[in-house]
Every structure is written in structure tokens, then in C-alpha cells.
C-alpha positions in Angstrom: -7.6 -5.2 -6.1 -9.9 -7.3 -4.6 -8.8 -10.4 -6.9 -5.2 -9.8 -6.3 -5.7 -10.1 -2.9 -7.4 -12.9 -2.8 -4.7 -14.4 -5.4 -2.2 -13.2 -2.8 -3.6 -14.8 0.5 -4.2 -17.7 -1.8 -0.1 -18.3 -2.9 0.7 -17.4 1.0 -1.2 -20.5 2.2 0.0 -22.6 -0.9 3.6 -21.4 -0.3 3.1 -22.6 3.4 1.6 -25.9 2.3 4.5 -26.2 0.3 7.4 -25.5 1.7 6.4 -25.4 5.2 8.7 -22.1 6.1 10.5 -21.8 8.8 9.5 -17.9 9.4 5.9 -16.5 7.7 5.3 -14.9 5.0 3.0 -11.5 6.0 0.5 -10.2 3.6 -1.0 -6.3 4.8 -3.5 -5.2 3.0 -4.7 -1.3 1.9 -8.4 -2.5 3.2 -6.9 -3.6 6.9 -5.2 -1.7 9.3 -1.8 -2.4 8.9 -2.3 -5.0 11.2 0.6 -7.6 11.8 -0.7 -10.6 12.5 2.3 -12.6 14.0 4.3 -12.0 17.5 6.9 -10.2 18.1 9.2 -13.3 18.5 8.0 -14.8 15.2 10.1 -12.3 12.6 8.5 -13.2 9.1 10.7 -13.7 6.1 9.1 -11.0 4.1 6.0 -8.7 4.3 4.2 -7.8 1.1 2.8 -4.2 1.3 -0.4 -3.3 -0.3 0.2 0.7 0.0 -2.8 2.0 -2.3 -5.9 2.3 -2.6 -7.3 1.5 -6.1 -7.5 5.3 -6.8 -3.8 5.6 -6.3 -4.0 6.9 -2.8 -1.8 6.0 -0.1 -3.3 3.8 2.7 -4.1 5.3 6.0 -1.9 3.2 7.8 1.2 3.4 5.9 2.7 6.3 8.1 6.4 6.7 10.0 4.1 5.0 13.3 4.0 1.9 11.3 7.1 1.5 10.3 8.4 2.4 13.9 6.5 -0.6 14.9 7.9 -2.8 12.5 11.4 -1.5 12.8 11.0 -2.5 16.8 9.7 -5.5 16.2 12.0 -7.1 13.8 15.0 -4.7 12.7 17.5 -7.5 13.9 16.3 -9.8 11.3 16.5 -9.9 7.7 13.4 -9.0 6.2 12.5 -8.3 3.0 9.8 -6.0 2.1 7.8 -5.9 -1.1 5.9 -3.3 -2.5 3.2 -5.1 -4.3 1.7 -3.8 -7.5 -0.9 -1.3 -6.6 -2.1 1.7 -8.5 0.7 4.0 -8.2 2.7 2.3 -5.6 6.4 2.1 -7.0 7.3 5.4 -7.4 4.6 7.3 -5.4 6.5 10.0 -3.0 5.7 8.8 0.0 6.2 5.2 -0.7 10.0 6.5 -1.9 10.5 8.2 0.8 9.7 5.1 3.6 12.1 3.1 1.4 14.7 5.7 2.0 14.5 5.7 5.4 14.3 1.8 5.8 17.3 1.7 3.4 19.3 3.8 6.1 18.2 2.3 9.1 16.8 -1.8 8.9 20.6 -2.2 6.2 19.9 -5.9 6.1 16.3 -5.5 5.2 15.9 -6.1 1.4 13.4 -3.6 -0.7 11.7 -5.2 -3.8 9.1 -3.3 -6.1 6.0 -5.1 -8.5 4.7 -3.5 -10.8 3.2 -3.5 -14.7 5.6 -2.2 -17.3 3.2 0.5 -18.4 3.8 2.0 -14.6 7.2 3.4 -15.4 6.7 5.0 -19.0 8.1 8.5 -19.1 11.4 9.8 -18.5 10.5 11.5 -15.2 9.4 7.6 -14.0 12.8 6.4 -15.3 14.9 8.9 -13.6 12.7 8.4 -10.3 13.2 4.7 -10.6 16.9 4.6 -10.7 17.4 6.9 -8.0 15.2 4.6 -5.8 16.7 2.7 -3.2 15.2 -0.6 -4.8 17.2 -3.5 -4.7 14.8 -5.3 -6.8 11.6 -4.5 -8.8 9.8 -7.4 -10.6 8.4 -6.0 -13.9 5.2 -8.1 -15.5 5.8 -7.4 -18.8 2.1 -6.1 -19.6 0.2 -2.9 -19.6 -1.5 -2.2 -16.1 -5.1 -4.3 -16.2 -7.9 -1.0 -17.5 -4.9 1.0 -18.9 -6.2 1.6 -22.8 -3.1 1.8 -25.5 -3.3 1.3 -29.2 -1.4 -1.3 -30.3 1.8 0.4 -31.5 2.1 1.9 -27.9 1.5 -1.8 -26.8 4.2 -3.1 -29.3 7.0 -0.1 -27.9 6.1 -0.5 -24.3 8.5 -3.7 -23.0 10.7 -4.1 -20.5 13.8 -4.7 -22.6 13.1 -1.5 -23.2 12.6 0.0 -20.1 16.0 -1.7 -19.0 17.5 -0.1 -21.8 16.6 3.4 -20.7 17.4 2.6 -16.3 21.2 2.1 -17.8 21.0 5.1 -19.1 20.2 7.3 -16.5 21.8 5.2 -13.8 23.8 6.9 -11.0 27.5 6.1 -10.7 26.4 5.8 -7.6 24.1 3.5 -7.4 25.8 0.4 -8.9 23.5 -1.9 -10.8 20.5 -1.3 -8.3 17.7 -2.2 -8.7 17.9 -5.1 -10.5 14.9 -5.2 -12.9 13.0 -9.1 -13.3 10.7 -9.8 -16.1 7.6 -11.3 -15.2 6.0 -12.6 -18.3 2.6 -11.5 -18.8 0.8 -15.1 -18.7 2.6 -15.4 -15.4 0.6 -14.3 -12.3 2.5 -12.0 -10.1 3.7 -14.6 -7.0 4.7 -13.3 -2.9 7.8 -15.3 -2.6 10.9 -13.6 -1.8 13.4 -14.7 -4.1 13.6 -14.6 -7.8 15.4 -18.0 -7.8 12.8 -19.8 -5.9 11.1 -18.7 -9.7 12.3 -20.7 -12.5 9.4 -18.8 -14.7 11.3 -15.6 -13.7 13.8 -14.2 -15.5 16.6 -11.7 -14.1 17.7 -8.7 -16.0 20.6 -6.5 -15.4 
């Protein structure tokens, strides 16, 4: 994940350049300490979560405490938290269950999910997924880099498909959340916050 990181950091500082934000974007990685590197005063716009390790392990740091802290700081602003694509980080447990609770206490903060399209294959992953409190979850439409599938699996796995199959087992109540975006797989995964600051991105209900 060390690349992704560095790809990460390295869109932050471009978005920046860019667009010159008025609130930051924060980046907290599985290798810090959860550490939050702006004040109090300064709510960011978004905060991008790396929550596991590269065995699939949940970070250290990612514990109720944490997000105490950052419910404190900021739960007066609009935030919108992402759940980047780490090994097992969309539908582990605990990373659920922190979702959860944010969705019932920080209402305006916004909860969006990364991940590869060969992350949610089975029909345990579908069901979990739909009864996530997602808003969003940005699907690149490739296996997981290392994953090894012949290439009729390759051919089945897409994310119409996986679309196809969320409809299915969608709660009445949960309306049409989450919303699933395809991220094409020559597209590098991006940090910003909105899928229509993304023309390459497209949306998928």
C-alpha cells in the first residue's frame, strides 16, 4: 500500500494546487497514528481513512477514541469520510460498525466506500453491502492487484453485475443507498469528494 499512498498524498497536494480549497482535504494513514494534522478550527472537507493493514487487519488507531475526537472536533460541519481501498476495508465488521454509529450521530457527515470489484464477490458480501450505511462506494472495475482468477472468473466479475445483484437484495428500507460508481480500471483511484468533480466517473444506480 505503500504506492497508493504515496499516489494519495500525491493527488492531495495536486488537488490543492489545483483548486486551492477552501477547507483541506485529510489523508490518515494505517502506518501513522491516526494523527490529524489540522486544528480544530480548520474542519477539512473530507478525510480519507486508510483502516488496514495490508494483511487485512484493522489499524491500531481506528477505535471508538478516534472517532470521539473527530466527532468533537468537527461534528458541526459537513464532512465526508472515505474508506479508501485497503485489504478488507469495506465490509470488515468493525469498519461497519464505526459507519453505523457515525451514520447515527455526525447525520450531515457523508460515508463513501473504494474498493476493487473482486472485494464484494459472494452473496454474503452483497447482502453485507446493502445493509451498509454507505451513501456511496466507488467500484474500480478490476480484480484487487495479487488476486489470481482465470479468465472466465475475470470475464463474470463486473460491476454491472454486482449492481445487478445490490438491487436485488436491497432493503425497502434503505432506498437506493449506496449508490454504486464505476471506476474504470485504467483509471487510478482519486481523494476528491465528489463523483462530479470526476468527468472519468461514471454513476450507477
Amino acid at each position: 500500500m505503500e504506492a497508493w499512498t504515496r499516489l494519495t498524498e500525491r493527488k492531495l497536494t495536486e488537488g490543492t494546487r489545483q483548486r486551492s480549497p477552501a477547507r483541506p482535504l485529510l489523508l490518515v494513514t494505517a502506518e501513522g497514528m491516526g494523527e490529524l494534522d489540522t486544528p480544530s478550527d480548520d474542519p477539512p472537507s473530507a478525510i480519507h481513512l486508510e483502516t488496514t493493514h495490508p494483511d487485512g487487519e484493522v489499524v491500531e488507531w481506528f477505535d471508538d477514541y478516534w472517532w470521539m475526537d473527530v466527532i468533537k472536533r468537527w461534528e458541526k460541519h459537513p464532512v465526508a469520510i472515505h474508506i479508501l481501498p485497503t485489504p478488507g476495508a469495506l465490509l470488515h465488521p468493525v469498519v461497519l460498525h464505526h459507519l453505523e454509529m457515525l451514520f447515527r450521530v455526525a447525520q450531515r457527515w457523508r460515508r463513501v466506500g473504494h474498493c476493487y470489484v473482486s472485494d464484494v464477490i459472494s452473496d454474503e458480501d452483497v447482502q453485507r453491502l446493502a445493509m451498509s450505511t454507505y451513501e456511496e462506494v466507488r467500484v474500480i472495475d478490476a480484480f484487487r492487484p495479487g488476486t489470481l482468477r482465470s479468465g472466465a472468473e475475470t470475464r463474470e466479475v463486473k460491476v454491472e453485475k454486482l449492481i445487478g445483484q445490490l438491487m436485488r437484495v436491497r432493503s425497502p428500507f434503505s432506498g437506493s443507498r449506496p449508490v454504486l460508481i464505476r471506476v474504470p480500471a485504467e483509471v487510478q483511484p482519486a481523494i476528491d469528494t465528489t463523483a462530479a468533480e470526476r468527468p472519468e466517473l461514471v454513476a450507477a444506480r
